[in-house]
N, C-alpha and C positions, 0 to 999 in steps of 0.2 A: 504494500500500500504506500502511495508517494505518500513524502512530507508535508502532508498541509503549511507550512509556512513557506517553504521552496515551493508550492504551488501557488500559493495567494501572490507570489510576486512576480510569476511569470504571468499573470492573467492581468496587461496592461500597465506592468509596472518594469522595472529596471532591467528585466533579461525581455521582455518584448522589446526594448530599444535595442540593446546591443542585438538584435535578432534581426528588425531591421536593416541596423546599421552596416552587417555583414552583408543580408542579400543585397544592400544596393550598392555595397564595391561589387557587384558580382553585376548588376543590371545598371543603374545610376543613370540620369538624364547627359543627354550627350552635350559637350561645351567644348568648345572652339580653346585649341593651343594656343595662347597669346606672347607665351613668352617664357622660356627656363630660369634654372637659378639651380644650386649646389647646398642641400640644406646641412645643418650644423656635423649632423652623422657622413658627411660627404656622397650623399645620395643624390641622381640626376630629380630634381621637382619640376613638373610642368604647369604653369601658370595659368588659370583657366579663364577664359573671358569673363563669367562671371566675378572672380574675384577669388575663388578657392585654387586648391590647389589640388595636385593628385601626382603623388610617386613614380616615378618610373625608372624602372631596375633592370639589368642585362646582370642574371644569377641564374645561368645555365646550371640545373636543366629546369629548375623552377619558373623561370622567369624568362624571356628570349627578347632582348628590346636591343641588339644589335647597333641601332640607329643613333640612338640615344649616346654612346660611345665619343661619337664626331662633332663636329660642328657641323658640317653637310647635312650628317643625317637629324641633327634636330631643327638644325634650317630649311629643311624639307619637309619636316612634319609641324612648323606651323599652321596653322589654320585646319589643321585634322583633329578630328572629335576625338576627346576621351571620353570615359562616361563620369559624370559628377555625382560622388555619393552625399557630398555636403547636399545638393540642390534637391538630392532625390528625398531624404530625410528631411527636411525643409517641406517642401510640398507634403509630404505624407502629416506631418503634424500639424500644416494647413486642414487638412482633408479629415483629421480626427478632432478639429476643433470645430468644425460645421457640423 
């Protein structure tokens, strides 16, 4: 039998966000590359039109972002959609307050 308290909090409390929060790095509204940057961990960040941001890693065999490597290739992938998990989380808590 589940733990009634580890239940009560999954039913729209603190493990429904992080639940969230996970599928929409997996789906996330698509936004426009505006611009890179090198964040504190030395990790390539891509700058999202919006205003957020979203990681991008070349960690074979995990991860395969090649591009991201170069100046070429991140200069080439301006103006290409990532998906936005900030924006997609955003709207969803729009859509649960109506």
């Amino acid at each position: 039998m589940p733990d009634s308290s580890v239940q009560g909090r999954t039913n729209g409390g603190l493990a429904d966000l992080v639940m969230k929060a996970m599928q929409a790095k997996l789906v996330g509204i698509p936004r426009k590359i505006a611009d890179f940057h090198i964040d504190e961990d030395g990790e390539w960040v891509a700058e999202l039109e919006c205003g957020h941001e979203h990681q991008v890693r070349h960690n074979p065999p995990w991860t395969i972002n090649p591009w991201i490597t170069t100046p070429q290739g991140r200069l080439e992938h301006l103006d290409r959609d990532l998906p936005c998990s900030d924006c997609c989380l955003a709207q969803q808590a729009e859509t649960d307050r109506t």
